[in-house]
Backbone and ligand atoms as CSV (ligand in chain L), in Angstrom:
chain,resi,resn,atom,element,x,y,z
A,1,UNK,N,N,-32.366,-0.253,-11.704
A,1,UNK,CA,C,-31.800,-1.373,-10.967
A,1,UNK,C,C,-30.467,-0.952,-10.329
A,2,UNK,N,N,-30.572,-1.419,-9.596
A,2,UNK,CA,C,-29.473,-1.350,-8.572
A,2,UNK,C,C,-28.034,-1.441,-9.613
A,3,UNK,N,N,-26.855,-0.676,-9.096
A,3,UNK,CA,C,-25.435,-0.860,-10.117
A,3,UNK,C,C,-24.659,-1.641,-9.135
A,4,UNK,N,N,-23.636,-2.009,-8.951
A,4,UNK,CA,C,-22.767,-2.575,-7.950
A,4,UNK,C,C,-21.558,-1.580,-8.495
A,5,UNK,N,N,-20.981,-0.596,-7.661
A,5,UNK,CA,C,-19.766,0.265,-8.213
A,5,UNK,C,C,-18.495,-0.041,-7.237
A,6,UNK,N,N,-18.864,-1.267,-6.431
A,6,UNK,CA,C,-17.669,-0.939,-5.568
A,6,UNK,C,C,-17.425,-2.478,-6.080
A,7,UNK,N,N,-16.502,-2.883,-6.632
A,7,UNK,CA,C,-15.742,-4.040,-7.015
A,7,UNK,C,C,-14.581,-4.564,-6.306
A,8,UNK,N,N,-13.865,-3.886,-5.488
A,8,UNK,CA,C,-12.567,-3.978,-4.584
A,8,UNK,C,C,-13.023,-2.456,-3.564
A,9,UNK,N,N,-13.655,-3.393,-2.014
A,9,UNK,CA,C,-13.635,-2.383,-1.247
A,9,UNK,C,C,-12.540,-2.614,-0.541
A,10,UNK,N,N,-12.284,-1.400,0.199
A,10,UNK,CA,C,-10.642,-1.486,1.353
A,10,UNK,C,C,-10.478,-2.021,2.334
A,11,UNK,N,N,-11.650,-3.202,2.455
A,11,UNK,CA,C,-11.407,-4.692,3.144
A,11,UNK,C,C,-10.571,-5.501,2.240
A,12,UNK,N,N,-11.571,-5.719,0.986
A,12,UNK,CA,C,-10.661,-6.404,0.113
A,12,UNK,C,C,-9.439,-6.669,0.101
A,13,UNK,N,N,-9.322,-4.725,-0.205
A,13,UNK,CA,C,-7.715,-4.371,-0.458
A,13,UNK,C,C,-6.677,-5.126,1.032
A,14,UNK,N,N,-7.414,-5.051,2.072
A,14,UNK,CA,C,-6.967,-5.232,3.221
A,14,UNK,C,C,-6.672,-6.725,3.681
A,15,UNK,N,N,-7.941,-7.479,3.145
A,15,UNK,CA,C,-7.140,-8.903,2.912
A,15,UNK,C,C,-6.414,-9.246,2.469
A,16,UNK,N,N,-6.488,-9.046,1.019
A,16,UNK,CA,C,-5.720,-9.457,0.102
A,16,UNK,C,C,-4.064,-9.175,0.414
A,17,UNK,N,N,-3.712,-7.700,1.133
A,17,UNK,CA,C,-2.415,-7.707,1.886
A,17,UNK,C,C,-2.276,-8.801,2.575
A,18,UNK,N,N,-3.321,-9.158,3.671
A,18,UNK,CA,C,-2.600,-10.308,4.619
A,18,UNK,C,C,-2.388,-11.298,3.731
A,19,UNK,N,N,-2.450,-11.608,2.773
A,19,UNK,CA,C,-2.811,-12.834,1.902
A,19,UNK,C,C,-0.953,-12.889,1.035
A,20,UNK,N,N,-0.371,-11.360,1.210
A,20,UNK,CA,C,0.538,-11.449,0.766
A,20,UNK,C,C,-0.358,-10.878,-0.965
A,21,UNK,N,N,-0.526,-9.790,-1.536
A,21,UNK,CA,C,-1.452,-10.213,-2.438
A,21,UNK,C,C,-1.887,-8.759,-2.635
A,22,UNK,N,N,-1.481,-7.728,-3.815
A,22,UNK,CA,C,-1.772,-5.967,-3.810
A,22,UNK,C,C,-2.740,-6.450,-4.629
A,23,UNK,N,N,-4.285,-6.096,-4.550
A,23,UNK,CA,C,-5.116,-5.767,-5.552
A,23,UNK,C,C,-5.796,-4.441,-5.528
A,24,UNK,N,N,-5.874,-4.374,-6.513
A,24,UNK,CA,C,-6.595,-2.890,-7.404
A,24,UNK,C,C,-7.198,-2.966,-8.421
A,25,UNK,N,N,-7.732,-2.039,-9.301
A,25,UNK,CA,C,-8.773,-2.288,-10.065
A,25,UNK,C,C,-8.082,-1.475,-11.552
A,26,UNK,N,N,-8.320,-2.472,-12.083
A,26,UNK,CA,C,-8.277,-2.422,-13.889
A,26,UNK,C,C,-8.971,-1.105,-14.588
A,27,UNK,N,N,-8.533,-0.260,-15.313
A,27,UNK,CA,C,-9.273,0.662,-15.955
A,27,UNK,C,C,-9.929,0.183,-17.346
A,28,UNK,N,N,-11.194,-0.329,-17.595
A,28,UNK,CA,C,-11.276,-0.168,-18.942
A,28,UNK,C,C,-11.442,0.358,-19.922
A,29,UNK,N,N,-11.378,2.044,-19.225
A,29,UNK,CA,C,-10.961,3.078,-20.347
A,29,UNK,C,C,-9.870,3.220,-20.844
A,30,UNK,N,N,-9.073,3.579,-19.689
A,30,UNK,CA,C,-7.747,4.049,-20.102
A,30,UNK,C,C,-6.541,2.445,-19.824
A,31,UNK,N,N,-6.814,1.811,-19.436
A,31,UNK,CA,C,-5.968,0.190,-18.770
A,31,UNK,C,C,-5.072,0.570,-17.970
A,32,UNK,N,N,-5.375,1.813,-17.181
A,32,UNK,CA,C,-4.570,2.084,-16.226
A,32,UNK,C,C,-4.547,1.376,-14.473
A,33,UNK,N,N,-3.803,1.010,-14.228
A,33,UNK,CA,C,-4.269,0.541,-12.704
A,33,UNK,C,C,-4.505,1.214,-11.484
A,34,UNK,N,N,-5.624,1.613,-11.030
A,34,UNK,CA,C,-6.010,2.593,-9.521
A,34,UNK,C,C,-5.592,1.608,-9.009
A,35,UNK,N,N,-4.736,1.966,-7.384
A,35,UNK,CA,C,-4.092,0.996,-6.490
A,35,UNK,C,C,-4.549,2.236,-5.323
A,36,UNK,N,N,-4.759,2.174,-4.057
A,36,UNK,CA,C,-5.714,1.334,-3.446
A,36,UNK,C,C,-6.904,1.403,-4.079
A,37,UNK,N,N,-8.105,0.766,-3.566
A,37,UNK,CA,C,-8.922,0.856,-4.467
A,37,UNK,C,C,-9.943,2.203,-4.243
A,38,UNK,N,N,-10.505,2.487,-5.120
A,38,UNK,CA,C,-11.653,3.637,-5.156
A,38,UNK,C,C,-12.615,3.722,-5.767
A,39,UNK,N,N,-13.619,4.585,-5.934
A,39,UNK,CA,C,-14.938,4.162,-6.677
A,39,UNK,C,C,-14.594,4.327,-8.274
A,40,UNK,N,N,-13.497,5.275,-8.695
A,40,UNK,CA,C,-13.412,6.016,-9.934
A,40,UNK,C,C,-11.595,5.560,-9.828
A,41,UNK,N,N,-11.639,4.952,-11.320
A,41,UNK,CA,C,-9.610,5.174,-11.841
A,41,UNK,C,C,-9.331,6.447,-11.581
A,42,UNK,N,N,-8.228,6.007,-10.629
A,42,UNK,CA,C,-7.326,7.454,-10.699
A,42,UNK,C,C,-7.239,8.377,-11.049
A,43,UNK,N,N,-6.807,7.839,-12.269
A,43,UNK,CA,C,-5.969,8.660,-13.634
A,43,UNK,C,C,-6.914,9.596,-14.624
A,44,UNK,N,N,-8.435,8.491,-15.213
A,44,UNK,CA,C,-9.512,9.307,-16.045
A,44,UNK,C,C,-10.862,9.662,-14.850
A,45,UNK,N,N,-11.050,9.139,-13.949
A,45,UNK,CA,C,-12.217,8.800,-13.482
A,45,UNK,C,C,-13.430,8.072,-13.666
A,46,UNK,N,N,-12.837,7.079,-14.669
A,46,UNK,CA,C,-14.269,6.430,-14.732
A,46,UNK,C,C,-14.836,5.622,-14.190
A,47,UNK,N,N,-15.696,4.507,-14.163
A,47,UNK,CA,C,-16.395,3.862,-13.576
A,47,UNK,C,C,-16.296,2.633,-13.947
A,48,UNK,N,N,-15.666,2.493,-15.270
A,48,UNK,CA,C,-15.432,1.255,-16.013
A,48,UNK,C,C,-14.583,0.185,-15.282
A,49,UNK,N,N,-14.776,-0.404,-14.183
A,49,UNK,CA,C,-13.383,-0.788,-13.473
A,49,UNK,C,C,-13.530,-2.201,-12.999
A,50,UNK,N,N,-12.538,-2.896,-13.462
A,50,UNK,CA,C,-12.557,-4.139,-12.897
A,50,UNK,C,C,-11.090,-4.827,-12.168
A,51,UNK,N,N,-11.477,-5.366,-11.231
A,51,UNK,CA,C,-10.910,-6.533,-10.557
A,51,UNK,C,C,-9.617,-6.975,-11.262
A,52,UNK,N,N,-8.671,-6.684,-10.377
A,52,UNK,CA,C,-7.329,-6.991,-10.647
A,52,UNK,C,C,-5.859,-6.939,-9.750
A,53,UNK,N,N,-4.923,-8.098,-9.848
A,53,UNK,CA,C,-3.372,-8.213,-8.693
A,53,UNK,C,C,-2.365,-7.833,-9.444
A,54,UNK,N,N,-1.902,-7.256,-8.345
A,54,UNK,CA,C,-0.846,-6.140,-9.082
A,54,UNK,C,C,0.472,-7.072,-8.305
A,55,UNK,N,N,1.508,-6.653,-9.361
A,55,UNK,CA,C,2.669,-7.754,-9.049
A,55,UNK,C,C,3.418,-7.497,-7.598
A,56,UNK,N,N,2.963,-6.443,-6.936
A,56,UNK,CA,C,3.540,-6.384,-5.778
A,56,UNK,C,C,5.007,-5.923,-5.332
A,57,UNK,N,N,5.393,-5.633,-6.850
A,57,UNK,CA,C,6.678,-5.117,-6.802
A,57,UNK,C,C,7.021,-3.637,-7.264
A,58,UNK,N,N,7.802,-3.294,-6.670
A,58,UNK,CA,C,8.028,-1.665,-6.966
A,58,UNK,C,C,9.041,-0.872,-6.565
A,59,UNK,N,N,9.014,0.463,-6.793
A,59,UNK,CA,C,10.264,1.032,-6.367
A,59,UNK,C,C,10.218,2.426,-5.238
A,60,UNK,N,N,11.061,1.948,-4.271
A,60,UNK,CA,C,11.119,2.903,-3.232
A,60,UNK,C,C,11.154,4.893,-3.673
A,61,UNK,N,N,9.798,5.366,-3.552
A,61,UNK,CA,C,9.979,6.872,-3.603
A,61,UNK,C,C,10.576,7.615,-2.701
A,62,UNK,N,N,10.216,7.207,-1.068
A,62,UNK,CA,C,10.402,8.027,0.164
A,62,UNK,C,C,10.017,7.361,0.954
A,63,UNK,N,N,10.728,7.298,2.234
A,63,UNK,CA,C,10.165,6.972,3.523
A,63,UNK,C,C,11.188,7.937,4.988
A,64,UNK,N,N,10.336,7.857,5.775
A,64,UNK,CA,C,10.963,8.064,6.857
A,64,UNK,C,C,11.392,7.487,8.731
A,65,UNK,N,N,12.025,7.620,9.463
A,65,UNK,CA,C,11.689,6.669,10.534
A,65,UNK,C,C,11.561,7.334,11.624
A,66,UNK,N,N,10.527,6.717,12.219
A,66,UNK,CA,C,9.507,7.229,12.881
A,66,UNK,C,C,10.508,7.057,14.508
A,67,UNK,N,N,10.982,7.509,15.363
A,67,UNK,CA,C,11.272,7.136,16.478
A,67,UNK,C,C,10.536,7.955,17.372
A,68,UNK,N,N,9.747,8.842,17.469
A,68,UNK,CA,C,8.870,9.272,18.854
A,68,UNK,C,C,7.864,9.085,18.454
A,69,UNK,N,N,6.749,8.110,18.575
A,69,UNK,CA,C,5.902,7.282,17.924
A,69,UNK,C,C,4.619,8.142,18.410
A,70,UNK,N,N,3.283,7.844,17.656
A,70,UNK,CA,C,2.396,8.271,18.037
A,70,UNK,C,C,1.618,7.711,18.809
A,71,UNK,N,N,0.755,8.473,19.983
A,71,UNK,CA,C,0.062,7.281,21.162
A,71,UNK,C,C,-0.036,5.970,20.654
A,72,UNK,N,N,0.146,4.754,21.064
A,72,UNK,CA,C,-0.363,3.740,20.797
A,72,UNK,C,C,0.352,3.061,19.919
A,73,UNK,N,N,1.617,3.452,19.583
A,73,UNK,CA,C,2.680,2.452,18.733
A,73,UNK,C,C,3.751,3.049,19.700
A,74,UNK,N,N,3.949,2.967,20.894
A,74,UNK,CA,C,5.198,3.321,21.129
A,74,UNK,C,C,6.006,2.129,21.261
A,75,UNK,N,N,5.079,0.760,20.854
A,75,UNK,CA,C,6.060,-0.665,21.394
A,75,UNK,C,C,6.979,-0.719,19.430
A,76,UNK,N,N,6.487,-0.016,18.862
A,76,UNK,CA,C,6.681,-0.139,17.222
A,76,UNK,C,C,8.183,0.449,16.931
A,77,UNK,N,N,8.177,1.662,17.818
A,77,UNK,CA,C,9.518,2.307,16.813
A,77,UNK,C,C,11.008,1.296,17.354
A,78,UNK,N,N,12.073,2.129,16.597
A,78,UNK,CA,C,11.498,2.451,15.283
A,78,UNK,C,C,10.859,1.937,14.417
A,79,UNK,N,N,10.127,2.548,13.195
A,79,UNK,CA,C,9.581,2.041,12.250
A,79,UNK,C,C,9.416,2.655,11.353
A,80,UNK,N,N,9.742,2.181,9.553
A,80,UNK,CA,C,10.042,3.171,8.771
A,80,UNK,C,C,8.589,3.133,7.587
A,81,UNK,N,N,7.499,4.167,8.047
A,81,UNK,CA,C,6.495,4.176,6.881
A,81,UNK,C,C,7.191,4.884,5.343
A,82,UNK,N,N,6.643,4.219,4.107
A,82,UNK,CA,C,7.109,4.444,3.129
A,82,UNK,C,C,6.183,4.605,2.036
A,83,UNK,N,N,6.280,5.527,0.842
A,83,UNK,CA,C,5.706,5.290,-0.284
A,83,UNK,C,C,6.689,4.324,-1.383
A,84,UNK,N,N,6.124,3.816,-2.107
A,84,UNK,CA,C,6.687,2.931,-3.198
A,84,UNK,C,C,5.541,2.960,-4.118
A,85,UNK,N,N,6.524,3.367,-5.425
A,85,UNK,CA,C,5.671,3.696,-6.784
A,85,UNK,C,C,5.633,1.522,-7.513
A,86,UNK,N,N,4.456,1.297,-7.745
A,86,UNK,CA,C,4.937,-0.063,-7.754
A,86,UNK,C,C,4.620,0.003,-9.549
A,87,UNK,N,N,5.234,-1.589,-9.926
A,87,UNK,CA,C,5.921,-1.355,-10.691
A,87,UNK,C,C,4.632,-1.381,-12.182
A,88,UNK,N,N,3.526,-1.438,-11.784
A,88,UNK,CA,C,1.912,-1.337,-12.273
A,88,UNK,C,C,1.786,0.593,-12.770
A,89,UNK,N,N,2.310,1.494,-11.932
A,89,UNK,CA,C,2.263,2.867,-12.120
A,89,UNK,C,C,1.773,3.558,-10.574
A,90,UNK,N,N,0.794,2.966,-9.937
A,90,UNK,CA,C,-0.374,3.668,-9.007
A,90,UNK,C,C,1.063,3.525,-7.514
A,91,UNK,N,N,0.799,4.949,-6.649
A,91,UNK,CA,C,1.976,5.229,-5.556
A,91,UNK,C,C,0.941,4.272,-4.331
A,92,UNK,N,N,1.834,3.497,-3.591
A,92,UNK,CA,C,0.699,2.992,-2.336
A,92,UNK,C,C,1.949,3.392,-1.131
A,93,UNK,N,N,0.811,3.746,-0.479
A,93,UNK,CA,C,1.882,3.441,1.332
A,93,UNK,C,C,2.042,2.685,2.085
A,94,UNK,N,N,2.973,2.153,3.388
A,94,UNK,CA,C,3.033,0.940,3.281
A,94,UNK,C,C,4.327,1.315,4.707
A,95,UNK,N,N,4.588,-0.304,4.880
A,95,UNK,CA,C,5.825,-0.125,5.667
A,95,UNK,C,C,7.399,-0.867,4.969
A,96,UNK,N,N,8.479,0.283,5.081
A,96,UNK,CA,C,9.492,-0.816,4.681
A,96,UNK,C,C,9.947,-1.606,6.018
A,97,UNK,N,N,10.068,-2.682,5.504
A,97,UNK,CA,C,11.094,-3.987,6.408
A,97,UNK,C,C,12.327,-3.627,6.772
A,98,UNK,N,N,12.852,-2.789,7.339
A,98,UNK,CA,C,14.678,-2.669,7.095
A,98,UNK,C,C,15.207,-2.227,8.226
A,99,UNK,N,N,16.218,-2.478,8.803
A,99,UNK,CA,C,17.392,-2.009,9.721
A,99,UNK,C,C,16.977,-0.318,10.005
A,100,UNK,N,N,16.311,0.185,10.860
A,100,UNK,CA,C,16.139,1.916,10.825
A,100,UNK,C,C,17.049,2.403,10.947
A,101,UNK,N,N,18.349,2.043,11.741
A,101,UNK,CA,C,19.506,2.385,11.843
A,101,UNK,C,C,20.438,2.228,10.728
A,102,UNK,N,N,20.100,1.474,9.698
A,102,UNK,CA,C,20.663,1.498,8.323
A,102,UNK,C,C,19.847,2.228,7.184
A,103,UNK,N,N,18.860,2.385,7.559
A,103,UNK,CA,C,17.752,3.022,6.410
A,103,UNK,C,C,18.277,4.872,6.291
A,104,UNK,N,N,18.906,4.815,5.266
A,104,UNK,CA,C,19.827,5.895,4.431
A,104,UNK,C,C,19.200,6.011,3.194
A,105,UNK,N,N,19.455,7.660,2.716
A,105,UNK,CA,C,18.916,8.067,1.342
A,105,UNK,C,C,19.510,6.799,0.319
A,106,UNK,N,N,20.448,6.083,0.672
A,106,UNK,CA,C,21.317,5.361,-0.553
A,106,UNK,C,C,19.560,4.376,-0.527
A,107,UNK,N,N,18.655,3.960,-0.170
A,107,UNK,CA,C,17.839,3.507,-0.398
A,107,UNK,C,C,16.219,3.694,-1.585
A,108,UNK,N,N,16.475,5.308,-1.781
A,108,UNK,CA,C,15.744,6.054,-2.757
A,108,UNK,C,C,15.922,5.264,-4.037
A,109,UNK,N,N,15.102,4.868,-4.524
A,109,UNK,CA,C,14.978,4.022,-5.629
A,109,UNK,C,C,15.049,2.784,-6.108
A,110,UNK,N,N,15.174,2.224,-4.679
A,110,UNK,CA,C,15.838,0.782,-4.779
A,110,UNK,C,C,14.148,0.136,-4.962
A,111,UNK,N,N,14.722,-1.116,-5.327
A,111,UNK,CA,C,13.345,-2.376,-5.608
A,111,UNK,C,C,13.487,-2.374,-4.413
A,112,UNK,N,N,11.849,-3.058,-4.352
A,112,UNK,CA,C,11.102,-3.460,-3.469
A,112,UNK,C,C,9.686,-4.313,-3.538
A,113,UNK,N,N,9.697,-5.239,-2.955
A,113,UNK,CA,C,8.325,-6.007,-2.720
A,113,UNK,C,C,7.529,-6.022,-1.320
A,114,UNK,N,N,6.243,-6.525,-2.042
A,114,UNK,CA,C,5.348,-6.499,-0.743
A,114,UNK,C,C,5.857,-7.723,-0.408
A,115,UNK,N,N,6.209,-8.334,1.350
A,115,UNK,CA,C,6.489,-9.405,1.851
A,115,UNK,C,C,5.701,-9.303,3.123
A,116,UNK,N,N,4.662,-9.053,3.134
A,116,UNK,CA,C,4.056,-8.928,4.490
A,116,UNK,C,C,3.220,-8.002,4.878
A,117,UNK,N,N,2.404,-8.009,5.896
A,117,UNK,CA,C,1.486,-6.861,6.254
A,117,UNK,C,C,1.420,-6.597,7.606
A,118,UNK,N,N,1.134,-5.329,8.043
A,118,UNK,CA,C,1.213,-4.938,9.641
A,118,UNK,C,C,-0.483,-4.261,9.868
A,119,UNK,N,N,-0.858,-5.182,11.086
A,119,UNK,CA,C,-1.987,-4.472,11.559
A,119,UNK,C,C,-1.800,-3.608,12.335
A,120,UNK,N,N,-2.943,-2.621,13.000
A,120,UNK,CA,C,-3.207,-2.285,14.001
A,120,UNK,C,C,-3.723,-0.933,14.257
A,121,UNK,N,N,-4.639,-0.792,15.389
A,121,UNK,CA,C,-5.611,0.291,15.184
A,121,UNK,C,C,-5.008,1.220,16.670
A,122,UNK,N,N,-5.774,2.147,16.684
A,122,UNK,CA,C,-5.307,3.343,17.966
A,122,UNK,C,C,-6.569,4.111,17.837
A,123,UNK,N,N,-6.678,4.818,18.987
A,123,UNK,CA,C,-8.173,5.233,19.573
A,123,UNK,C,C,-8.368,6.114,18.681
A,124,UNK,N,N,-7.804,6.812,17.913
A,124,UNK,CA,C,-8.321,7.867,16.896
A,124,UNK,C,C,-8.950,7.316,15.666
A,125,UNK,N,N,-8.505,6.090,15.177
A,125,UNK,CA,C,-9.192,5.851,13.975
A,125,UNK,C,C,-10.301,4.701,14.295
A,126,UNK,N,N,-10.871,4.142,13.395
A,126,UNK,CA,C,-12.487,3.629,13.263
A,126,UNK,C,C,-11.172,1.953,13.673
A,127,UNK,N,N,-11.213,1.837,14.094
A,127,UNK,CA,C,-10.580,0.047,14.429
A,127,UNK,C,C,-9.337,-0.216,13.731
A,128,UNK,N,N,-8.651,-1.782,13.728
A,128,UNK,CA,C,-7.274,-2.082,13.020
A,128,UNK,C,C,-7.357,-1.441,11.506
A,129,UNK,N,N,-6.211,-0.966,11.399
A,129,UNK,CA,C,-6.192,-1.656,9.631
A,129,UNK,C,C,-4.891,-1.851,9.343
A,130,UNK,N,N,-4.848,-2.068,8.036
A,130,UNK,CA,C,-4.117,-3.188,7.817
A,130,UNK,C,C,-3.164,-2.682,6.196
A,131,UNK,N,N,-1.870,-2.531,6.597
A,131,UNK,CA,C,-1.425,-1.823,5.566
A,131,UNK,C,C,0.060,-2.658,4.955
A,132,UNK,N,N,0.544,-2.632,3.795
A,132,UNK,CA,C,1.294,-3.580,3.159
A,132,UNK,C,C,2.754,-3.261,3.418
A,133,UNK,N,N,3.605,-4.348,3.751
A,133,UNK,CA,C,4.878,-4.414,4.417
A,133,UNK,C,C,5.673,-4.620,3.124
A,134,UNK,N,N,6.718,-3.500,3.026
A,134,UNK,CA,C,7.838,-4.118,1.728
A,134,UNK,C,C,9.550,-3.956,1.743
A,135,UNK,N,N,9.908,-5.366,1.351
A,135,UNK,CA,C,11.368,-5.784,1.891
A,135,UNK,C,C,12.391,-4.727,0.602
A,136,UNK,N,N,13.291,-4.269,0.849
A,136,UNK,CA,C,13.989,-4.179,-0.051
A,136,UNK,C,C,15.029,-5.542,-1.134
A,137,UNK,N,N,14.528,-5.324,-2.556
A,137,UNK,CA,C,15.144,-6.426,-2.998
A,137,UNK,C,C,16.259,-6.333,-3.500
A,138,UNK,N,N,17.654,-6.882,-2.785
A,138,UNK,CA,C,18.991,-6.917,-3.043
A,138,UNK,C,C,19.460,-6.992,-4.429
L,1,ZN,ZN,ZN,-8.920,5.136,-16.379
């Protein structure tokens, strides 16, 4: 019989951003959280995986700002793409919200939440998508 292994596909994941809303999937081997989602946890690989929202909060690893943009965002820059380790364990990418002209290393480690999401697609990839926006929290 048929299995169902995909529990959170990267639509999901992709709504659930516009929704304001990080989900990923529960390990029930290890209770670790895979963030975005995938067929196998991260961390052990298993299959055991269920459905789960991650608090959306986390802490700034790296980002950088983008000012000679790639075809098709040149109305965007600047704009600063970022990783943030959130506060669940799993690293996601994303955009920070912030002043580019203020966005300085003094920002490495600071909190951060998801407050939003940015679409949009360009002739190289398969259509929009849709990736999670995060404010720095004062
Ligand atoms: Zn696991």
């Amino acid at each position: 019989m048929y299995k169902e292994y995909t529990i959170l596909t990267h639509a999901d994941y992709e709504n659930g951003i516009k929704e304001r809303k990080l989900l990923g999937l529960k390990c029930r081997a290890c209770t670790r959280i895979t963030c975005p989602p995938m067929p196998v946890c991260q961390w052990c690989g298993s299959r055991d995986l269920e459905r789960t929202e991650l608090s959306g909060e986390g802490e700034l690893i790296t980002f950088t700002v983008i000012r000679v943009p790639p075809e098709g965002f040149e109305a965007e820059v600047p704009y600063i793409p970022c990783l943030v380790r959130t506060k669940e364990g799993p690293s996601v990418v994303g955009r920070l919200d912030h002043d580019a002209e203020r966005a300085t290393q003094d920002l490495l480690g600071k909190p951060v939440k998801l407050n939003g999401s940015f679409t949009k697609g360009d002739k190289f990839s398969g259509g929009p998508h849709t990736c999670p926006v995060f404010g720095v929290r004062e």
